[in-house]
C-alpha positions, 0 to 999 in steps of 0.5 A: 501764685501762678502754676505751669506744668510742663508737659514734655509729649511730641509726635515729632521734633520740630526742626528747631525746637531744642526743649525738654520733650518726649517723642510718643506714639501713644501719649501716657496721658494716666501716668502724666496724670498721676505723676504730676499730681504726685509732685503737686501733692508733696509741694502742698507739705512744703514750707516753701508753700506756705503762702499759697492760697490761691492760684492766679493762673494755670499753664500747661506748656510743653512739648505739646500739651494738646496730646493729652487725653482730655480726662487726665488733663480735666482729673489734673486741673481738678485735683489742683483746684480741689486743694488750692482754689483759683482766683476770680477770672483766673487765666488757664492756658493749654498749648495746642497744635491745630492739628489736635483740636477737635470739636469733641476736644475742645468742648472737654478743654472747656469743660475742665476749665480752660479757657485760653489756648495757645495755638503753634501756628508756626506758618502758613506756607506749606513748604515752610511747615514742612521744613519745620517738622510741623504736623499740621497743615495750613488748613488746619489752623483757622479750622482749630480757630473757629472749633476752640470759639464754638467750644466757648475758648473765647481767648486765642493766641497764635504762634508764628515764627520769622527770620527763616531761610529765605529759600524756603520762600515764605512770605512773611507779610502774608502770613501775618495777613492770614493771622490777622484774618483769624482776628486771633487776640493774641500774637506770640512772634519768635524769631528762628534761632540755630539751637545746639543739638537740633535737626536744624544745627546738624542742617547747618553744619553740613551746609544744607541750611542756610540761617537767615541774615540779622538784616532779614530778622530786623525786618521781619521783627520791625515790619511785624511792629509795625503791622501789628500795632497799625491794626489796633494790638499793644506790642506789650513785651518782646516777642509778643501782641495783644488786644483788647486787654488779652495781654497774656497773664501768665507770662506777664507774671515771669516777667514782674518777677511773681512767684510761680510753681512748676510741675513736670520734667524741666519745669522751673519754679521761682519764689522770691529770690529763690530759683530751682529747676527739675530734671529735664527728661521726661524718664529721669523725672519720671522714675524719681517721682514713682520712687519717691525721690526729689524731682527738682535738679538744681537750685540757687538763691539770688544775691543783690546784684543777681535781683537788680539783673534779672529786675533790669533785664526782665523789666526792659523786655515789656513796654512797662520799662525800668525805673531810671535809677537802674541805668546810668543817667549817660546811657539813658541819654546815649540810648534815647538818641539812638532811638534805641529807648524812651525816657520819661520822669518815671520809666525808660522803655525801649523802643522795638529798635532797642529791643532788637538790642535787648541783650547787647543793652543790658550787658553794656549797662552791667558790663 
């Protein structure tokens, strides 16, 4: 089973960012702690755990996780490992700002075992950073690169985000220029969207910001394939690169429909066909689990035709692809000749044409 904790703690909101988060002065790293550790315990009596052994991977995303202390993060990590072990070279990820890794830091991140971290990069176009609401500086990032490596955090992943307002003259070939001089193993890309109840929203309705066109998020997501996968990195899902085999495990896991646990506000779990979910804000999950009560929020068990859906659509979002039996024989052939996918005897993968298309295609395959 693979494991996330959401950790929902901010010093600011992003311009964009529309997740479950908790803007703090002061991070009540302790109480996390405890609280966290208080939901895993009465999921260990559940009998929906009843096969959970070990752990394939561990995640703490957020929110930004690189603002807890270090001891209450190496005191959660423990405990886990204390009552269900990790398994052989078991990947355990901490999300990062670069603005929050620190020699000291990152060797207390190493010592409590992680051993890959996710760094919100974002940019490196200081107006761009500071429209985003970002808290760190260009400089701050390939100074955060090379204390995680001399800490020992061999496996480093970058966060970049494109298709912004092309007034804010960010230069989106640059970036992916001084990402690649990182020599970073792996790339998460993610194209800006216009989310409900964001800064960014309420920017775009008083007309002060301007979304990019789909035009430009075409181009910046083909140029990206095309840089990235010339310089030797597998465009292996998505929004999302690797080399050398540092494809990301963890995500790979929600995408093969694996069986994960989730801890913390908002956090989703999935056991087989059965989905449930926590309360989202921070304070509700919080006083649910000091008072002894349910966190999960909601939950439902999927049908047939639910499987076959989520089977589709995540299998199309990976170059692994879908069995051709999930598709019409005809749309495959109309896919193919668009260059939208690729079909083999066994598979049919999209192309980053297609994937540009990704929603559109799986909706007309089940429409």
């Amino acid at each position: 089973m693979h494991l996330y904790l959401h950790v929902p703690f901010c010093a600011r909101r992003c311009s964009y960012c529309d997740f479950a988060i908790a803007v703090r002065r002061e991070t009540p790293s302790a109480t996390y702690a405890d609280q966290v550790l208080a939901e895993w315990r009465r999921w260990l009596d559940s009998p929906r755990l009843d096969a959970l052994t070990s752990l394939a991977t561990v995640y703490f995303g957020g929110g930004t996780p690189s603002r807890l202390d270090p001891a209450a993060l190496a005191r959660i990590l423990g405990a886990i490992t204390d009552d269900r072990r990790l398994a052989a070279g078991a990947e355990v990820t901490l999300e990062a700002n670069p603005d929050d890794v620190t020699e000291a830091g990152a060797s207390a991140w190493r010592a409590a075992g992680i051993n890959r971290v996710s760094l919100g990069a974002q940019s490196f176009h200081p107006p761009a950073l500071a429209w985003m609401h970002r808290t760190h500086t260009v400089e701050q990032v390939p100074r955060a690169v090379a204390t995680l490596r001399a800490a020992g955090i061999a496996n480093v992943s970058l966060d970049l985000i494109y298709g912004l307002p092309p007034g804010l003259g960010r230069h989106w070939a640059r970036d992916l220029d001084q990402a690649l001089a990182l020599a970073p193993d792996h790339l998460s890309l993610y194209g800006l969207t216009v989310e409900a109840h964001t800064p960014l929203a309420h920017w775009v309705t008083r007309g002060i910001a301007d979304p990019a066109p789909d035009e430009r998020h075409a181009e910046e997501f083909l140029y990206a394939h095309a840089r990235l996968t010339g310089a030797g990195f597998r465009h292996y899902e998505v929004s999302n690169y690797a080399i050398g085999g540092r494809e990301a495990v963890h995500n790979c896991a929600y995408w093969q429909r694996a069986s994960y646990l989730g801890l913390g506000p908002s956090a989703h779990s999935a056991i087989g066909d059965r989905r449930w979910w926590n309360l989202r804000e921070w304070e509700a999950w919080s006083r649910a689990v000091a008072d002894g009560r349910p966190t999960v929020a909601g939950e439902e068990e999927l049908d047939a035709s639910a499987v076959e859906l989520e089977t589709l659509y995540l299998g199309l979002r990976s170059d692994r692809g879908v069995e051709p039996q999930l598709l019409d024989a005809e749309e495959c052939r109309q896919w193919a000749s668009a260059g939208w996918a690729e079909r083999t005897d066994d598979r049919v993968r999209l192309t980053p044409e297609g994937w540009l298309r990704l929603d559109a295609l799986v909706a007309a395959a089940r429409g």
